[in-house]
C-alpha positions in Angstrom: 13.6 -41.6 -53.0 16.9 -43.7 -51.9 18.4 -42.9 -48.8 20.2 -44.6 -46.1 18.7 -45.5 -43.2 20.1 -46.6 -39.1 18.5 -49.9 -39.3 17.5 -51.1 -35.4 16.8 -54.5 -36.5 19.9 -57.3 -36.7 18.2 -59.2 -39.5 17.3 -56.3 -41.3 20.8 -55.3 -41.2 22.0 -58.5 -42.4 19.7 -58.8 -45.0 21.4 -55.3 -46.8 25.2 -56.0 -45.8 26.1 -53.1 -46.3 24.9 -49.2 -46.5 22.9 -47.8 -49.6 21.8 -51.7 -50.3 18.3 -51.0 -50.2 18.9 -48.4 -53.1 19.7 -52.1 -55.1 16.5 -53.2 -53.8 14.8 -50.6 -56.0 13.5 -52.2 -58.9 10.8 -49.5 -60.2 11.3 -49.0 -63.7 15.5 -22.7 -65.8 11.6 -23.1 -64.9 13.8 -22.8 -62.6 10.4 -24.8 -60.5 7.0 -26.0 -59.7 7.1 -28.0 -56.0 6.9 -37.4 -55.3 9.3 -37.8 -53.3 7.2 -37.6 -50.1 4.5 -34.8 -50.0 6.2 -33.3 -53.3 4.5 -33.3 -57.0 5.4 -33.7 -60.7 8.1 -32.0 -61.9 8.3 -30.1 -65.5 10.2 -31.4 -68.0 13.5 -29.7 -67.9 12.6 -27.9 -64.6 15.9 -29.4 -62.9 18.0 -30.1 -65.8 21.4 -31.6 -63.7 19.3 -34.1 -62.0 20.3 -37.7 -63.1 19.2 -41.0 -62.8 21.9 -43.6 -62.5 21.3 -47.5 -63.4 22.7 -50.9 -62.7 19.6 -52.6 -64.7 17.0 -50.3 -62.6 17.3 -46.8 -61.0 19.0 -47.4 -57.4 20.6 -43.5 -57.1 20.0 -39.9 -58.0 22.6 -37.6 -59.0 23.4 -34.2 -60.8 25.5 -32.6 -63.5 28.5 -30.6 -62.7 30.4 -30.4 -65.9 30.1 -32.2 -69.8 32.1 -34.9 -68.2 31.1 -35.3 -64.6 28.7 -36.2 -62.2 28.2 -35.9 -58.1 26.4 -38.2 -56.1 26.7 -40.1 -52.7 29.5 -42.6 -51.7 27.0 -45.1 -49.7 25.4 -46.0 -53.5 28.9 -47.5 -54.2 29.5 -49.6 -51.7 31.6 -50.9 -54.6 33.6 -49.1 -57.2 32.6 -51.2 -59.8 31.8 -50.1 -63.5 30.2 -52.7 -64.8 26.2 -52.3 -66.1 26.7 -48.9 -64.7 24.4 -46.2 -67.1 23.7 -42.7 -66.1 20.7 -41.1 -67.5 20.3 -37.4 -68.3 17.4 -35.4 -69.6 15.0 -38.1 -68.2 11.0 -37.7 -66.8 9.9 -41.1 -66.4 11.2 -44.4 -65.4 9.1 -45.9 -68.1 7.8 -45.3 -71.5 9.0 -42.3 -73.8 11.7 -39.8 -72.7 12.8 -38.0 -75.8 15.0 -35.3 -74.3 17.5 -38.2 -72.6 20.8 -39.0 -73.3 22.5 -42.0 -71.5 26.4 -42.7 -71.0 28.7 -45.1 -69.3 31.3 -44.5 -66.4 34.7 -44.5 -66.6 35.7 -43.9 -62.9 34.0 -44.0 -59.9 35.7 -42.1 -56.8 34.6 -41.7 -53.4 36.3 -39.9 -50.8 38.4 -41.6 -49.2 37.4 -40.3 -45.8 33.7 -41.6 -46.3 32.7 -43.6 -43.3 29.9 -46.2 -44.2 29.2 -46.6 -40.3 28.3 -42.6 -39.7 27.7 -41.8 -43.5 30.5 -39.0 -42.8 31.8 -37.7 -46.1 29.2 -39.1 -48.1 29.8 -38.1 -51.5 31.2 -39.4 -54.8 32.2 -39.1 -58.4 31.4 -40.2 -61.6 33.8 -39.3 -64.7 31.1 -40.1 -67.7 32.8 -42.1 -70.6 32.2 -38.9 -72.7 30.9 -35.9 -72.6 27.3 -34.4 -72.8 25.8 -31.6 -75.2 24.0 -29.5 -73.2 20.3 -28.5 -73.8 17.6 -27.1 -72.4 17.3 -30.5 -70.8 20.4 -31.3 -69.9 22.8 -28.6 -67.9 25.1 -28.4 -65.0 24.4 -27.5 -61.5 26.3 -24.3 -59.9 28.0 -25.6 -56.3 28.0 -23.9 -53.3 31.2 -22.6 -52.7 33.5 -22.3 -49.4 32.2 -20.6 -47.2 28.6 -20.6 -47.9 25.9 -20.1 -46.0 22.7 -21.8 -45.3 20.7 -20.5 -42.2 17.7 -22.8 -40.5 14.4 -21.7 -42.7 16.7 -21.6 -46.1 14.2 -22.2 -48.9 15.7 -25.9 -50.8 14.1 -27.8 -53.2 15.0 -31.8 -53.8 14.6 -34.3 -56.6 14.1 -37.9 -57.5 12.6 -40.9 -58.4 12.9 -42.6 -54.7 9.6 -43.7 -52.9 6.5 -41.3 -52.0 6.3 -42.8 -48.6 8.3 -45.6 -46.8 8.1 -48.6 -48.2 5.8 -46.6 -51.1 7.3 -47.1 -54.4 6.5 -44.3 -57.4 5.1 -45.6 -60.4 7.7 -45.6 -63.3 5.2 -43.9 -65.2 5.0 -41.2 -62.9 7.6 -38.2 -64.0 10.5 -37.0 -61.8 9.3 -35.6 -58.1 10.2 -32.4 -56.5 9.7 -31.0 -53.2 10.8 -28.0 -50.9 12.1 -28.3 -47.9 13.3 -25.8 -45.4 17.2 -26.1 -44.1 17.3 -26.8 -40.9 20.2 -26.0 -38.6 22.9 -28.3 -37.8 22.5 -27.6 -33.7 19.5 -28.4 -34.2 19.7 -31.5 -36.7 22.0 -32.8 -33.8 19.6 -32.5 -30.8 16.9 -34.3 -33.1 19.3 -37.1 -34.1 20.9 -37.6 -30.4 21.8 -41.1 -30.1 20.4 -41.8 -33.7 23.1 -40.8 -35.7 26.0 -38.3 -35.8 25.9 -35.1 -37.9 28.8 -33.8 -38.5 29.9 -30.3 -40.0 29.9 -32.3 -43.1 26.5 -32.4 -42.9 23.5 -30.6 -43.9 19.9 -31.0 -42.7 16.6 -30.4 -44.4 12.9 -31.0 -44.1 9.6 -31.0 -42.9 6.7 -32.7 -41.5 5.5 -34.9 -44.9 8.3 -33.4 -46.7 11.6 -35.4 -47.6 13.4 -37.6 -50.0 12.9 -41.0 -49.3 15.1 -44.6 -50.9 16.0 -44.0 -54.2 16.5 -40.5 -54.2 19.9 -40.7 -52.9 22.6 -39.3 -54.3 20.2 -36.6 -55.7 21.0 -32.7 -55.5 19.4 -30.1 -52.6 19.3 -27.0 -54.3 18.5 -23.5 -53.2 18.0 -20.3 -56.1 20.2 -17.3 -54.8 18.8 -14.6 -57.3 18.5 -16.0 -60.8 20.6 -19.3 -60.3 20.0 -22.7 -58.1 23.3 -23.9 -56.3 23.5 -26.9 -55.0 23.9 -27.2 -51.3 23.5 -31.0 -50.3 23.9 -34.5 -51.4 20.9 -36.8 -50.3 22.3 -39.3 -47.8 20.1 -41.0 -45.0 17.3 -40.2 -42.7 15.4 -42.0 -39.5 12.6 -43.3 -41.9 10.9 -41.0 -44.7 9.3 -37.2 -43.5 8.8 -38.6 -40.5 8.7 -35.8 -37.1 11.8 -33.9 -35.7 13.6 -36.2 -38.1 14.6 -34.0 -41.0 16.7 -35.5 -44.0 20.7 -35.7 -43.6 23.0 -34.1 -47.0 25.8 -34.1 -47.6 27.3 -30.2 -47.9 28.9 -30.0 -51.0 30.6 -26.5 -50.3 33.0 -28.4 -47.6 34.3 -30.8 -50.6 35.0 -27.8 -52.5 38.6 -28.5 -52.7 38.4 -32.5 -53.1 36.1 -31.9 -56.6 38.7 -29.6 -57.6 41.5 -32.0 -56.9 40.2 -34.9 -58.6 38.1 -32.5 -62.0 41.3 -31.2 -63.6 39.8 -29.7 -66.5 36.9 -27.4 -67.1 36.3 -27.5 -63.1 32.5 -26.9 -61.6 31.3 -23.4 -61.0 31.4 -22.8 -57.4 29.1 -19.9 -55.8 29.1 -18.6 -52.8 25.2 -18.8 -51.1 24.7 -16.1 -48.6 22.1 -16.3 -46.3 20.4 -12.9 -45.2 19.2 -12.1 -41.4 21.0 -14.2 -38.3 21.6 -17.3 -37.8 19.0 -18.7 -35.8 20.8 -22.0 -35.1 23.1 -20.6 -32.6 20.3 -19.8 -29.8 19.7 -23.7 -30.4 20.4 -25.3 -27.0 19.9 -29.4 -25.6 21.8 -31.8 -23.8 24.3 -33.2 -26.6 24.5 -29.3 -27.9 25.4 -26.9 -24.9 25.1 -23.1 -25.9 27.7 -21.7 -27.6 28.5 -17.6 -26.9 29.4 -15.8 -30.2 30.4 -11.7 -29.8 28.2 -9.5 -31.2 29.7 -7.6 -34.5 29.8 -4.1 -35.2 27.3 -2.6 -37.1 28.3 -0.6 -40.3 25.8 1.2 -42.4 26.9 0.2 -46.0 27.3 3.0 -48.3 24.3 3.6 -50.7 24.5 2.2 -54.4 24.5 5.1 -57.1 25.0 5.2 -60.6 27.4 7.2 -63.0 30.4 7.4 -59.9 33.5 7.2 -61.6 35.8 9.4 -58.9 39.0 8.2 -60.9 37.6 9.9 -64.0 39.3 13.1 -64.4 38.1 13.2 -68.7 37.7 16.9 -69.8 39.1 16.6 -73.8 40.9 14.8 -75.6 40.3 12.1 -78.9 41.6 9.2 -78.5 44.1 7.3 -76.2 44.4 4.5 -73.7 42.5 4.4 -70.5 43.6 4.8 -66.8 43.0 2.3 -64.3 39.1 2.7 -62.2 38.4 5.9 -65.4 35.5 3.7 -66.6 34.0 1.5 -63.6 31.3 -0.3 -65.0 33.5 -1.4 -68.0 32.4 -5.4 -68.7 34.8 -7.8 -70.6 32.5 -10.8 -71.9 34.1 -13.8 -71.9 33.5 -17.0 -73.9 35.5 -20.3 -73.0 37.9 -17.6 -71.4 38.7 -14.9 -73.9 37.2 -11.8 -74.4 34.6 -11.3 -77.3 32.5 -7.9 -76.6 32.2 -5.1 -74.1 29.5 -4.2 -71.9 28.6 -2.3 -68.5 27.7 -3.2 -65.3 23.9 -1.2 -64.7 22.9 -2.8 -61.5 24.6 -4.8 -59.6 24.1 -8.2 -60.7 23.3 -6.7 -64.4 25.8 -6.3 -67.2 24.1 -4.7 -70.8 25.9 -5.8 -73.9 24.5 -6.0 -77.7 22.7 -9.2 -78.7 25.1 -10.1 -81.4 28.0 -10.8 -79.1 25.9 -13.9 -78.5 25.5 -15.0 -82.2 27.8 -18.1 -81.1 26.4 -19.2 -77.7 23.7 -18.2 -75.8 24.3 -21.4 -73.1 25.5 -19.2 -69.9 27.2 -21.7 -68.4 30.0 -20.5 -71.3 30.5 -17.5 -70.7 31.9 -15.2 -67.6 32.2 -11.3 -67.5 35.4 -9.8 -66.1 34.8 -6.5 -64.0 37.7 -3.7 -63.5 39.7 -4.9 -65.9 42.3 -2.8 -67.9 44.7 -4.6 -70.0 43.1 -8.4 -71.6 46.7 -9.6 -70.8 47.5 -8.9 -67.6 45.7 -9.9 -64.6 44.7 -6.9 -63.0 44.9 -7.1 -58.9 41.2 -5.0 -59.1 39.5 -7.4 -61.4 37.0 -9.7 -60.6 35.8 -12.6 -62.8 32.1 -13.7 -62.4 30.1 -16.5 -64.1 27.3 -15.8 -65.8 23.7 -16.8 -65.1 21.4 -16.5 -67.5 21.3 -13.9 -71.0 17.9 -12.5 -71.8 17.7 -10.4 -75.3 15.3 -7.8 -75.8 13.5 -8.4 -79.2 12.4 -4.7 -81.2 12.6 -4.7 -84.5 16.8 -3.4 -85.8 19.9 -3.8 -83.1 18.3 -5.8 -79.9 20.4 -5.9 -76.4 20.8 -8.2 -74.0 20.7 -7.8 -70.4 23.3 -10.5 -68.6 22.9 -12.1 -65.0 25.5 -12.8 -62.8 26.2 -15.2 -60.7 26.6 -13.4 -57.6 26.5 -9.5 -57.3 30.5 -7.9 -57.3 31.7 -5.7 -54.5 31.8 -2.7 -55.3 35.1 -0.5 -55.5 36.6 2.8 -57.1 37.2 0.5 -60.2 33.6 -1.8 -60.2 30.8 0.3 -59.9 27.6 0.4 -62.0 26.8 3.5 -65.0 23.2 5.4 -65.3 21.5 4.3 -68.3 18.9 6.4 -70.0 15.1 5.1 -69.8 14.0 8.1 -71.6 14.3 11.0 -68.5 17.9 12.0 -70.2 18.2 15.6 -72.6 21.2 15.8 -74.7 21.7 18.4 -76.7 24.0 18.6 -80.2 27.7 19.3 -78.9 27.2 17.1 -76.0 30.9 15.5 -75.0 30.7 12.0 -74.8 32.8 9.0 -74.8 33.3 5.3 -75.7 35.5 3.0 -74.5 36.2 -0.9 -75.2 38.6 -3.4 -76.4 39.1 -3.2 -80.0 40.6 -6.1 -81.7 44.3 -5.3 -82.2 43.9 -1.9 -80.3 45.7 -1.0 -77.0 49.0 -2.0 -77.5 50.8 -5.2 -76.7 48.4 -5.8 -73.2 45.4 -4.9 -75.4 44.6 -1.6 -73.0 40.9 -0.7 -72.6 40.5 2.6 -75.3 38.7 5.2 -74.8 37.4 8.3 -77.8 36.3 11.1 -77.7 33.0 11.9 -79.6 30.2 14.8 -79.4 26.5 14.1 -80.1 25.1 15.7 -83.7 21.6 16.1 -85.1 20.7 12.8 -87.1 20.4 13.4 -90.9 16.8 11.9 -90.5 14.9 12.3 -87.4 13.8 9.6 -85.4 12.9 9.7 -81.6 14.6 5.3 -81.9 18.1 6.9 -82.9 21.2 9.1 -81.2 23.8 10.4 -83.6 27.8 11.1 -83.1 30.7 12.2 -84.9 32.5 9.1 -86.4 35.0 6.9 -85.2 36.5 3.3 -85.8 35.0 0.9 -83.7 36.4 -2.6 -83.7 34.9 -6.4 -83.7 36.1 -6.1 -79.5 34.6 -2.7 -78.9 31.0 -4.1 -79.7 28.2 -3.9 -76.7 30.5 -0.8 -74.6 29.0 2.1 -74.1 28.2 5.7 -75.6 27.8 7.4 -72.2 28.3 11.2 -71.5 28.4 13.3 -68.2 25.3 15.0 -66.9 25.1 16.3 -63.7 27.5 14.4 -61.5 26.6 11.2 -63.0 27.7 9.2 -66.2 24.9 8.3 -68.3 24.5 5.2 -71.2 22.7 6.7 -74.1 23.4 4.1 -77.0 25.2 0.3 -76.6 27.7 0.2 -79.4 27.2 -1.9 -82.3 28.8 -1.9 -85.7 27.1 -0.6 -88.7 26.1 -2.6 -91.4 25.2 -1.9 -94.5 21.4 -2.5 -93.6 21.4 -0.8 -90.1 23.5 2.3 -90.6 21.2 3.2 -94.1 19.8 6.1 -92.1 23.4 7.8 -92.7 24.2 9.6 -95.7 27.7 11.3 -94.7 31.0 9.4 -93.7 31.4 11.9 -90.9 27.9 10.7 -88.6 27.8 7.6 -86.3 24.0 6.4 -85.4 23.1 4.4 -83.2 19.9 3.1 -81.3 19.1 4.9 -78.2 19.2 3.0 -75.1 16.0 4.5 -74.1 13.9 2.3 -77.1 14.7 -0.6 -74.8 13.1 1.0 -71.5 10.5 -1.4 -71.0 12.5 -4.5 -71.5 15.2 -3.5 -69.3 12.8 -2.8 -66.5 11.5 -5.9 -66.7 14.5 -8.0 -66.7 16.5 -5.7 -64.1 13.7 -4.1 -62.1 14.7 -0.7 -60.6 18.4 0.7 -61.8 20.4 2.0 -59.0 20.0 5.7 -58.4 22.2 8.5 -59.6 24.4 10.3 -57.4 23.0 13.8 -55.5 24.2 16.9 -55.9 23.8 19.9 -53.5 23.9 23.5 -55.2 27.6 24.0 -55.1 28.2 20.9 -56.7 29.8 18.5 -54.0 28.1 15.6 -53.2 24.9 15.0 -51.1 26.8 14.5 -47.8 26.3 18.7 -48.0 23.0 18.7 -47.1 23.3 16.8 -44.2 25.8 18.8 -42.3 24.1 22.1 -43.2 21.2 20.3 -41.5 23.3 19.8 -38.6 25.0 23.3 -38.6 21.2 24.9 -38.9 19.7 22.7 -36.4 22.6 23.8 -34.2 21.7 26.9 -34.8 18.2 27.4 -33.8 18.9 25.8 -30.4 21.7 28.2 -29.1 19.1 31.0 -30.4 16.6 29.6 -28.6 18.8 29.3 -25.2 19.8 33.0 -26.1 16.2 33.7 -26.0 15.1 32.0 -22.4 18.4 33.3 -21.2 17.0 37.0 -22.0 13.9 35.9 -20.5 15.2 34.9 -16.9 
């Protein structure tokens, strides 16, 4: 793998000119992973489908997929900006011989930053605008950045890529597929008092590796990526090293979520997702003491005790009766707007907290996440809302039963949780609901709500089913609309709102169970029980009720009140004793 390297020897130094010269000296021809780069193995095909191989006659660089149009690799493999014989390759396996998932395009703009120092490698990083555009496949997608912000404590599980030598001065057969490895982040404190006198890492900087573990020439350029629940975000930028997995000398990356505000300057159109990583636990690093790093004293935070996740809270929910009418701001939490290319196509609710449940059909036209986005808290489709968040989706996963199929959605990154973003119960088959149940739907209806398109919300009640089946939930009728499709039939049970049915719209073949105008059917959520434990795992709890109704907090200060109690009876006692 390519990478840069503090050369001690004059001649040597001579010989390459310049920084990144010895990736020209190369002349070898959402599983999300498996673990040659050095001490790594084959990769799958399509196992890191951003990584890309970039050309000048023979692979010198690595790189990865941001956008269709662009690409991010290091500044030291463009010691010139030059276009010329310059091919990036996508979707490929092997240096040599067949790769029938690869595309290839030409560049029309190289940038580096203009801070990048070729004498430190300090800002080492670099764009490539592709002459046109890519189709993505299962092959060839985009990498998720890590945002501002981020955080990558020492021990941080990362994975790299590339075709770049197995060992130093080891070159990897071009017959031999793209090589993958993981490597633990280590901490920049640390990085430093390993490099002292070898090199200067900056904050810019991000280290990684272990002992027969690294990237090596030819790999640079190439992505460090970490998987922060069900997507990889891309943390570092391969950029130099003292010699290939060699001890207490851990690979050097860039850290992409410091150039967050650069790439946006310079992509002006359909921008790269950016993430936010969050690393659990402390921060080991900062106990990290040696000469050229003296300690550093941090105060200690408060601890808070976060409040438990429950289901079915809607405390701005205040529905007793009623038919039909526009919704209030935080009345239905869990409310999802599904977004593709920016505008909204179906409804669906958040059920855990990185979960949104929609219908399957919404996705008819895409089912490539990287095009869609769900907007939670929303109100009005017009107007921007200031308790609305907008996350991008991660990955869709569609149940498949025979009839109306639903689709669980990943987010990006969990939401925070407010009075107008929380998750809704859904019914796995532990829910009774008897005929003249109130329940409700809400969702966006095509041309409904007004001039802002206002979130609806109707009033139904649940009916026996003109033919029984344990699969199906039956309603009074109402109009539902091409927007309102994947919302929710939820009614109240306890203290907690419960899904029992995702809206779909009847067809001609699935509503067939229905002889009368006056009956809505539907599939109960339940049918899909299996499927959605599987692709969720366990659904957040519903809220506690004491007796009297309030909320579980009851129970612990009659605890306190009874425990009281006993001890001044018992210091009555020894006093009547003395």
């Amino acid at each position: 793998m390519m990478r840069v390297f503090h050369v001690l020897s004059a001649v040597f130094a001579v010989t390459l000119l310049v920084r990144g010269c010895d990736a020209q000296l190369e002349t070898e021809s959402s599983r999300p992973f498996s673990s040659r780069i050095v001490g790594g193995k084959d990769a799958v095909a399509g196992a890191w489908p951003w990584q890309v191989s970039l050309h000048r006659g023979y692979h010198f660089c690595g790189g990865s997929l941001i956008n269709k149009e662009w690409i991010l690799t290091a500044a030291h493999c463009f010691p010139s900006l030059s276009i010329n014989n310059l091919i990036v390759y996508l979707g490929r396996q092997t240096q040599s011989g067949p790769n029938p998932n690869e595309v290839n395009r030409t560049v029309s703009q190289v940038i580096n930053h203009p801070d990048y120092n070729d004498q430190t490698d300090d800002n080492d990083i670099c764009l490539l605008h592709l002459s046109s555009p890519v189709e993505f496949t299962v092959y060839i997608k985009p990498v998720y950045l890590a945002a501002e912000n981020s955080t990558f404590f020492t021990g941080t599980s990362s994975w790299v890529t590339g075709w770049g030598k197995t060992a130093s001065g080891v070159s990897l057969a071009g017959t031999k597929p793209l090589q993958e490895v993981e490597v633990p982040i280590v901490g920049n404190r640390k990085c430093k008092c390993l490099y002292v006198n070898k090199s200067t890492i900056t904050n810019n900087m991000i280290c990684a590796g272990l002992v027969g573990k690294d990237s090596c020439q030819g790999d640079s350029g190439g992505p460090l990526v970490s998987k922060q629940n069900s997507v990889w975000i891309q943390s570092g930028i391969v950029s130099f090293g003292n010699g290939c997995a060699l001890d207490n000398f851990p690979g050097v990356y860039g850290r992409v979520s410091l150039y967050q505000s650069w790439i946006k300057e310079q992509i002006t159109t359909e921008q790269p997702v950016f993430i936010k990583f969050v690393s659990n636990g402390t921060d080991s690093d900062l106990s990290v003491n040696c000469t050229s790093v003296p300690p550093i004293t941090t105060p200690t935070p408060a601890t808070t005790t976060a409040a438990p996740v429950v289901c079915g809270r809607a405390r701005r929910n205040t529905r007793v009766g009623g038919s039909s009418s526009l919704a209030t701001s935080g009345a239905w939490p869990w409310m999802a707007s599904l977004q593709f290319n920016g505008s909204h196509v179906c409804g669906g609710t958040l059920v855990a907290q990185q979960f949104v449940m929609t219908s399957a059909s919404c996705f008819s036209r895409s089912t490539n996440a990287f095009n869609w986005t769900v907007v939670l808290g929303r109100l009005n489709q017009k107007l921007t809302d200031a308790n609305e968040i907008s996350i991008q989706v991660a990955n869709i996963t569609i149940s498949n039963v025979t009839g109306d199929n639903v689709a669980i959605v990943s987010l990006a990154s969990p939401p925070k949780l407010s009075d107008f973003i929380q998750p809704l119960c859904v019914d796995t088959g532990d829910s009774s609901l008897r005929v003249n149940t109130s329940c409700w739907v809400a969702g966006w209806g095509s041309g409904s709500g007004g001039a802002n398109q206002t979130l609806q919300e109707i009033q139904t009640s649940i009916v026996d089913c003109i033919v029984s089946s344990n699969n199906s939930i039956c309603t009074t009728s109402f109009t539902l609309q091409e927007g309102d499709q994947g919302g929710p039939l939820m009614c109240k049970l306890g203290q907690s709102w419960i899904q029992v049915a995702v809206l779909s719209i009847p067809t001609s073949s699935s509503n067939k169970t229905a002889t009368r105008q006056d009956i809505q059917v539907f599939t109960k959520v339940s049918t899909y029980a299996s499927f959605l434990r599987s692709v969720v795992g366990s659904f957040p709890p519903k809220e506690v009720s004491s007796p009297n109704g309030s909320p579980s907090t009851f129970s612990l200060s009659f605890t306190t009140v009874l425990l009281f109690s006993l001890t001044a009876l018992q210091i009555f006692y020894q006093s009547c004793g003395k």
